[in-house]
C-alpha positions in Angstrom: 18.2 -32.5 -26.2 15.0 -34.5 -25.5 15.5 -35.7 -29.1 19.0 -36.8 -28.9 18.4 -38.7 -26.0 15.6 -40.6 -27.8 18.0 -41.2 -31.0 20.9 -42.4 -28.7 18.6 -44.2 -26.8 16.9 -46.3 -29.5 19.9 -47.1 -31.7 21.6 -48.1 -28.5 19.0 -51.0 -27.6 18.0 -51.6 -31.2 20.7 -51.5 -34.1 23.4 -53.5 -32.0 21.1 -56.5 -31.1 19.2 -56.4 -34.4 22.2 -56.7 -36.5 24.1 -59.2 -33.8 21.0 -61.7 -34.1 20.4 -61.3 -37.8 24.6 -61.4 -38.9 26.1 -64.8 -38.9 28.8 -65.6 -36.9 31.9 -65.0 -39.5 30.7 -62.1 -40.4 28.9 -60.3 -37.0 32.1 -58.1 -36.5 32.4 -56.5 -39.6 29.0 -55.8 -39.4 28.3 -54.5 -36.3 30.9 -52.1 -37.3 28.8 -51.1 -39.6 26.7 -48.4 -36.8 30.1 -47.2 -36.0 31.1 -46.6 -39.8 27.8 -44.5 -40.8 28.3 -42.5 -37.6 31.0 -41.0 -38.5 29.7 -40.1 -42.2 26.5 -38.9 -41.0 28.4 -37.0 -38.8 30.9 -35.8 -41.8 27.7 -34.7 -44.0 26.3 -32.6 -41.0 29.2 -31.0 -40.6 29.5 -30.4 -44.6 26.5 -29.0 -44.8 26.0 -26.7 -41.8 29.2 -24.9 -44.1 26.5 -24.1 -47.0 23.4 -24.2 -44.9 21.7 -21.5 -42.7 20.2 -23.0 -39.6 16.7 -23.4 -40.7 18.3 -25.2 -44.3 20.0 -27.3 -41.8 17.0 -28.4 -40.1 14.7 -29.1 -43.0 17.5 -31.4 -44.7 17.4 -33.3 -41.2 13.8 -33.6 -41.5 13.6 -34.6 -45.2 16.3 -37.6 -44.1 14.5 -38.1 -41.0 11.6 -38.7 -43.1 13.2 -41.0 -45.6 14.7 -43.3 -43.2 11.1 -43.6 -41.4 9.4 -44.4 -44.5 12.3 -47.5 -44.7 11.9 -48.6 -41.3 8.6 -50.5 -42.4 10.3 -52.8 -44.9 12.6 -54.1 -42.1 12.3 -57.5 -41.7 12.0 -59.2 -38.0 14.8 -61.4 -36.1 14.3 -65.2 -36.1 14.8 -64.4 -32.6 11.9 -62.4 -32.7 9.7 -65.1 -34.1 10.8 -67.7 -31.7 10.3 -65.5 -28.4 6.6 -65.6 -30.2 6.5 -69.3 -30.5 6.2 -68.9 -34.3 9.1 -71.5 -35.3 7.8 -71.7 -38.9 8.3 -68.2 -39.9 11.3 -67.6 -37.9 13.0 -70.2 -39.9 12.0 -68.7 -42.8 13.2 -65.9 -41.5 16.6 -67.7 -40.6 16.9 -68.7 -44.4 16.2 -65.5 -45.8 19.4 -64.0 -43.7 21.8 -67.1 -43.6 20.8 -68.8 -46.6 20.1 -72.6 -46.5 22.8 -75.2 -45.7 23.6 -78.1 -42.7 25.3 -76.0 -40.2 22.2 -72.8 -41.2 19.6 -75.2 -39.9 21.7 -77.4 -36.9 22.3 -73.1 -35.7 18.4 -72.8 -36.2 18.4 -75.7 -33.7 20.4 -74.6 -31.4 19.0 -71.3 -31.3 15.2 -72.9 -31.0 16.6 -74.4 -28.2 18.6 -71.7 -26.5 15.3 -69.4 -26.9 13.0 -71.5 -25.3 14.8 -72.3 -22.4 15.5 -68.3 -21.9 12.0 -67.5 -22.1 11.2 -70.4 -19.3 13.6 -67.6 -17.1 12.3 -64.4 -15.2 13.1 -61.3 -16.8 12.8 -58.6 -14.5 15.5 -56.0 -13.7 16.8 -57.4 -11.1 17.3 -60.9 -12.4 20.1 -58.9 -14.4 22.2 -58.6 -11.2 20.5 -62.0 -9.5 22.2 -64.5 -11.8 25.8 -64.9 -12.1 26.8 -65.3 -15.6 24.4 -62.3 -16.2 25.9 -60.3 -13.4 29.6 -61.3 -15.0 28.4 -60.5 -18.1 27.2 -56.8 -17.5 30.1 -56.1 -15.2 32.5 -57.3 -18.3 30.7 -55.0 -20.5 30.4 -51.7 -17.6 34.0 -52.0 -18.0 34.4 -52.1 -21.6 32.0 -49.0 -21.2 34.1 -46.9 -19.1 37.0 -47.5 -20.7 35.9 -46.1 -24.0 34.3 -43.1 -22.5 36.8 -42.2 -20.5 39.5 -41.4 -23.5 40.4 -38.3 -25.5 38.0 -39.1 -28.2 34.8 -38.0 -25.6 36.0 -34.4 -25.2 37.6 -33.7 -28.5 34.0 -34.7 -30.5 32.9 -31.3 -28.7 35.8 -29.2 -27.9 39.0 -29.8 -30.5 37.4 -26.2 -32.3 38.8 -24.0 -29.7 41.1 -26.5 -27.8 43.8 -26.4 -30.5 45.9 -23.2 -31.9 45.5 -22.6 -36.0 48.3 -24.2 -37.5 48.3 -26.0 -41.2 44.6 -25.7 -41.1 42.3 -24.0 -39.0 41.2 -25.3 -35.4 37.2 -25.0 -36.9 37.9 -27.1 -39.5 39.6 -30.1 -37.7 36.3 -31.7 -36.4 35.7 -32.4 -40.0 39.3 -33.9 -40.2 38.8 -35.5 -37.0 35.4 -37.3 -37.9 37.1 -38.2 -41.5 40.0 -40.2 -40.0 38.0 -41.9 -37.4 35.7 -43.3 -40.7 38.4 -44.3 -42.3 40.2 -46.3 -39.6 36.7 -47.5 -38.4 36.7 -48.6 -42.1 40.0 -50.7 -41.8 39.3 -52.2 -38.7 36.2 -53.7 -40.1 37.9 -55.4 -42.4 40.0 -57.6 -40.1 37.9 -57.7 -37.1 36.6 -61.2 -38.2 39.8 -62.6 -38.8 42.0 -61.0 -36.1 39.8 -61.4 -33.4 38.1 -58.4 -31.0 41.0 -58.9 -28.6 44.1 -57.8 -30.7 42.3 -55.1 -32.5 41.6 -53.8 -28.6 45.4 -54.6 -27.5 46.7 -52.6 -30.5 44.3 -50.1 -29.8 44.9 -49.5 -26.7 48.5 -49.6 -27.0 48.6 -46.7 -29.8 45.7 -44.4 -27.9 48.3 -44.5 -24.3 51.1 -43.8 -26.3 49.9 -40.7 -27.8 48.5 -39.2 -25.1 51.4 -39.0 -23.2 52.9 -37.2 -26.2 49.8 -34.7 -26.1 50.3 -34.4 -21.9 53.6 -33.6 -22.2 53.3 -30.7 -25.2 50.2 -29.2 -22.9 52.6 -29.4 -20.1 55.5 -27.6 -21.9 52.6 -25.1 -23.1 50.9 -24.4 -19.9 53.1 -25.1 -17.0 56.6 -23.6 -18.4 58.0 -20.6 -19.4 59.2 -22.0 -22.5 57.6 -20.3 -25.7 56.6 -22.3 -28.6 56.3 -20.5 -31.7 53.7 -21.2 -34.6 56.2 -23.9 -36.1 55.1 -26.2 -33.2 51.3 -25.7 -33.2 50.9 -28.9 -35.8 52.5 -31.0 -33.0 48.8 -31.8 -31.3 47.4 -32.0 -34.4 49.1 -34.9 -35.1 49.5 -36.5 -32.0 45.7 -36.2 -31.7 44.8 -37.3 -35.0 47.2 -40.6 -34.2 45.2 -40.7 -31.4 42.4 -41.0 -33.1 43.3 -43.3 -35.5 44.3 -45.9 -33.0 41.3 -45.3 -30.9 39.1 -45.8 -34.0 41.1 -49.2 -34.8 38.9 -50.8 -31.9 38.1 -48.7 -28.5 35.7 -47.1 -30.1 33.3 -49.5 -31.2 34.7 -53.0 -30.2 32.5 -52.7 -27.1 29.3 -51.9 -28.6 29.8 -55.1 -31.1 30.2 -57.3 -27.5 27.4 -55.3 -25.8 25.1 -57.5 -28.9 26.4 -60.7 -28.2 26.7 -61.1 -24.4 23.2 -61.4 -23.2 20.3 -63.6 -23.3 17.3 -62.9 -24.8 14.8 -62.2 -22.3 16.9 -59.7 -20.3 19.1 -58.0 -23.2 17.0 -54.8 -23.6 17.3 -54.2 -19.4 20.9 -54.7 -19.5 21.7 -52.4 -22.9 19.6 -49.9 -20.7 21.8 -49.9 -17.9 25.3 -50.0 -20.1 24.1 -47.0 -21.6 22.8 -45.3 -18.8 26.7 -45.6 -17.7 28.0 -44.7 -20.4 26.4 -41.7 -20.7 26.7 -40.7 -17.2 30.6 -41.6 -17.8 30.6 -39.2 -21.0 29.3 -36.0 -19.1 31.6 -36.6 -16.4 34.2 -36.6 -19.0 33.1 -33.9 -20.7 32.4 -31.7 -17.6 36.0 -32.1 -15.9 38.2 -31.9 -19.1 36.4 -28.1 -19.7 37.3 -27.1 -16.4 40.8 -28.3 -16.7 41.2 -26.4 -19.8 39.9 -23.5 -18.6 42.8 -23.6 -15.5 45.5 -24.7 -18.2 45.6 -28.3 -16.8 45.0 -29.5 -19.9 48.1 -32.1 -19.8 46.7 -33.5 -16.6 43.4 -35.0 -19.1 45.9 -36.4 -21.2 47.7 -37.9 -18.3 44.8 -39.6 -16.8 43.7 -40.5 -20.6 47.1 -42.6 -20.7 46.7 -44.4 -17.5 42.9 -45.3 -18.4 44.4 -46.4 -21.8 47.0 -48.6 -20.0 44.8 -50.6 -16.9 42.3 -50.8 -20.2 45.7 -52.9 -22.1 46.2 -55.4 -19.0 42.3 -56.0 -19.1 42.0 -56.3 -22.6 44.6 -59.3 -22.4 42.5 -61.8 -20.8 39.0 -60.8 -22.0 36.9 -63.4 -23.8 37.1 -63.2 -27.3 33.9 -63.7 -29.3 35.4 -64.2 -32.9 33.5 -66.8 -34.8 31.2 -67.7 -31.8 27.2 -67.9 -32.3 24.9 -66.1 -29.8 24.2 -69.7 -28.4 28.1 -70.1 -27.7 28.5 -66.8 -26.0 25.9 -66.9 -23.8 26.9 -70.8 -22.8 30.9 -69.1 -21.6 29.4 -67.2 -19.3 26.8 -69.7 -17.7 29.8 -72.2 -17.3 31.6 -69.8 -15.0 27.7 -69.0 -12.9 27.6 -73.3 -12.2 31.1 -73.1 -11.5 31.1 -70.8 -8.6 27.2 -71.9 -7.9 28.7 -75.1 -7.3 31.7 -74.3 -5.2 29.4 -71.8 -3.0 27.2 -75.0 -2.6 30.3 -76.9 -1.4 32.0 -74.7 1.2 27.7 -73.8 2.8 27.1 -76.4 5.2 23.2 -78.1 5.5 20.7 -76.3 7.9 20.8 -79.8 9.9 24.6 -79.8 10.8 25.0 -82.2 8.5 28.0 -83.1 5.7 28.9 -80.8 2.8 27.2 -81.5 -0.2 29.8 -83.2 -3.1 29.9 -81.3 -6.5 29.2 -84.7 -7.9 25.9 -85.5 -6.2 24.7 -81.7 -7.6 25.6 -82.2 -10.8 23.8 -85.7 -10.6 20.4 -83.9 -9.4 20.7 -81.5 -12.1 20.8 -84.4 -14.3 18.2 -86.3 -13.2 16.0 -82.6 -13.2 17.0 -82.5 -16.5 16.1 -86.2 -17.8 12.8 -86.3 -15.6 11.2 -82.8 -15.7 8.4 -82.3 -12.8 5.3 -82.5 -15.2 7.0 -85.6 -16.9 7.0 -84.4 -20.0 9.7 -82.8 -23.0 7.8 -80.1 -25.6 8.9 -81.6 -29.0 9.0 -78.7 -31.9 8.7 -80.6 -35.4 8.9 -79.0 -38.4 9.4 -79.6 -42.5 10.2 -76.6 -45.1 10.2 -78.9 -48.4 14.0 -81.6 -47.3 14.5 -80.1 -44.5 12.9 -81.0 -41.1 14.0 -81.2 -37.6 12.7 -82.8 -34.2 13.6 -80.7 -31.2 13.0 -82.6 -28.2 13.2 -79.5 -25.4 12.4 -80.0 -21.5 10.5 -78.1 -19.4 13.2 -76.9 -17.0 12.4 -76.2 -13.3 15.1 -75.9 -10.8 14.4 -77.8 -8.0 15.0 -76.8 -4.2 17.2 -79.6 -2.8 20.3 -77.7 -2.6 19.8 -76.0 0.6 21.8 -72.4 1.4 22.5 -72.4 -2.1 22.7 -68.8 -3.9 22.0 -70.4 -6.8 18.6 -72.0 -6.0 15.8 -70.3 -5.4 11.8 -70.8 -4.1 9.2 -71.4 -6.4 7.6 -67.9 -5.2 10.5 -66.1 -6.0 11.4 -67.4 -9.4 7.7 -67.6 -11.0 8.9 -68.7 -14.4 6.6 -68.0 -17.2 4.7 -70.8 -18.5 6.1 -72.6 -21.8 3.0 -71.4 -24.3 3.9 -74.3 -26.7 1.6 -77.1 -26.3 3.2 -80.3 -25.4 2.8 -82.9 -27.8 4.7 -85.9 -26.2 5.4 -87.1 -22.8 8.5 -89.1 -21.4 7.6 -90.6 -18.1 10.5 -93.2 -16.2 9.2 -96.7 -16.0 9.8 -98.3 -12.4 13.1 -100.2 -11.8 11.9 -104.1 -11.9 15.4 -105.3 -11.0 
């Protein structure tokens, strides 16, 4: 067990985020479905071979692959995004060009995400600052849901219990993990091939729709089995077979791992890593909930009432999968800017409706916005850190601002001492400085 959780643990905070920072934006669906995809056929090749293998076989062909993949994992290459939380701009672009290739809109995204980096690194990035800001705090809470959602479904309990849930019928009830784990590749397969042009939303909607529909089929043939006196003969055992295996085909289509390809692109740099952790602290805590009840149920022949809640979950999931943001085609950069528009939008209106300590009038919007902008043009050291650089015809001149909110805003959540926020010093060194010449006129 102690291993597991280090294996679930450590492709959870690593392989999403890697492959989301290194994938470009066309293409960051299909392959972040990618962890989803080899899942389910490392799963099928355990399962293959603990048919031919004796236990201690079994566990000295894990070790030999455990061994082979660690004897990869020191050719990996680093993120850009690595690079530039360093401060090494030259070799994260190199970097950047050895993923993306070369090309006008490869290095004006290099910019942007140069930019983006340095002014997340200027922020504090303890746990708490995930719950402190806003648009991180509407982040996680989009993604906690996501999270439940897909734990609480059939697919959680059936990955452990479908070999003595279901009666033999066409083939036997020890075999259909094998079948079960084979269809979810294969739909997990075909979403991935339109996740980039449908979008995350429709593949979720569709989904979502399939998975509730079936499990009110399975509810009501565990109801009929259970909880009436009606007898059903062998001929009817392949009815939850195929009920569950649609099931699981939908489920695989997008619920599955839909959320894990968002859980890489929501957050910002310096605080991804503590909000992953808490996502999967949830969702594992969610899973043996899960797992815990449904065995009990089945145990009482209640079965149909799983299936019953499974639909409802699968439903409320439908109505919220409607209006979620979609982040087809969107970089990192793009993402995380959504979200911080909706934290200034209700900082600002908090502002508005908290009167002054003094009594006084309500600040406008307007004048806020106009402070931030003047913050923004005239930094408190006076200066802007310009990052040059020039890889053979291409160069760049990044003109980037050392940010520092100010405290004018008074009973504003938003703003914060200079104590409390204790940013951490920009390391690169500044190489210009912009200072505002007096007004003559």
């Amino acid at each position: 067990m102690l291993l597991f959780g280090c294996w679930l643990t450590i492709c959870f905070l690593s392989n999403g985020p890697y492959l989301a920072e290194v994938s470009p934006p066309r293409l960051r669906g299909r392959t972040l479905a990618l962890m989803s995809i080899f899942y389910m056929l490392g799963a099928i090749t355990e399962i293959t071979m603990s048919i031919f293998l004796s236990y201690k076989g079994l566990a000295l062909a894990n070790f030999a692959l455990t061994i082979f993949q660690f004897s990869l994992l020191f050719s990996l290459p680093e993120t850009p995004y690595y690079y530039l939380r360093k401060y090494n701009i030259r070799t994260a672009f190199q970097r950047f060009e050895w993923f993306r290739g070369s090309g006008p809109s490869n290095k004006k995204e290099f910019d942007d995400a140069v930019t983006f980096t340095e002014k997340q690194m200027n922020a504090s990035s303890k746990l708490t600052d995930v719950c402190r800001d806003f648009s991180t705090r509407k982040a996680l809470f989009f993604s906690l849901t996501m999270a439940c959602f897909q734990k609480t479904s059939a697919n959680t309990p059936l990955q452990t219990y479908c070999g003595i849930l279901l009666p033999n019928s066409f083939i036997k009830s020890a075999m259909f993990p094998l079948l079960f784990f084979s269809v979810s590749a294969v739909f997990n397969i075909l979403s991935a091939l339109f996740i980039d042009r449908f979008g995350r939303r429709k593949l979720l909607l569709i989904s979502a729709s399939g998975s509730c529909t079936l499990s009110i089929c399975s509810a009501v043939w565990f109801f009929v089995q259970e909880r009436t006196h009606t007898v059903l003969n062998e001929h009817y055992n392949f009815i939850p077979y195929m009920t569950l295996i649609l099931e699981t085909a939908f489920y695989s289509l997008g619920v599955q791992y839909i959320p894990g390809v968002i859980n890489g692109e929501l957050f910002a740099v310096h605080i991804k890593s503590k909000a992953l952790s808490i996502i999967s602290l949830v969702q594992i805590t969610v899973n043996i909930i899960n797992s815990k009840i449904f065995i009990v149920l089945v145990q009482n022949k209640l079965t149909f009432l799983s299936f019953t809640v499974y639909s409802i979950v699968s439903a409320v999931s439908f109505f919220y999968h409607v209006s979620i943001f979609d982040t087809k085609g969107k970089t990192l950069e793009e993402i995380y800017n959504h979200f911080e528009r909706k934290g200034r939008r209700r900082s600002t209106l908090v502002a508005n409706l908290l009167p002054q300590k003094d009594g006084g009038s309500i600040l406008p919007s307007e004048e806020r916005f106009e402070d931030e902008k003047q913050e923004t043009s005239t930094p408190k050291d006076g200066g802007v850190y310009r990052l040059s650089w020039t890889f053979g015809n291409v160069s760049s001149d990044i003109h980037v601002p050392y940010r520092k909110r100010s405290s004018s805003v008074p009973n504003s959540p938003s703003v914060q001492t200079e104590k409390s926020r204790s940013p951490s010093p920009v390391r690169l060194k500044p190489l210009t400085t912009q200072k505002n010449e007096p007004n003559t006129k």
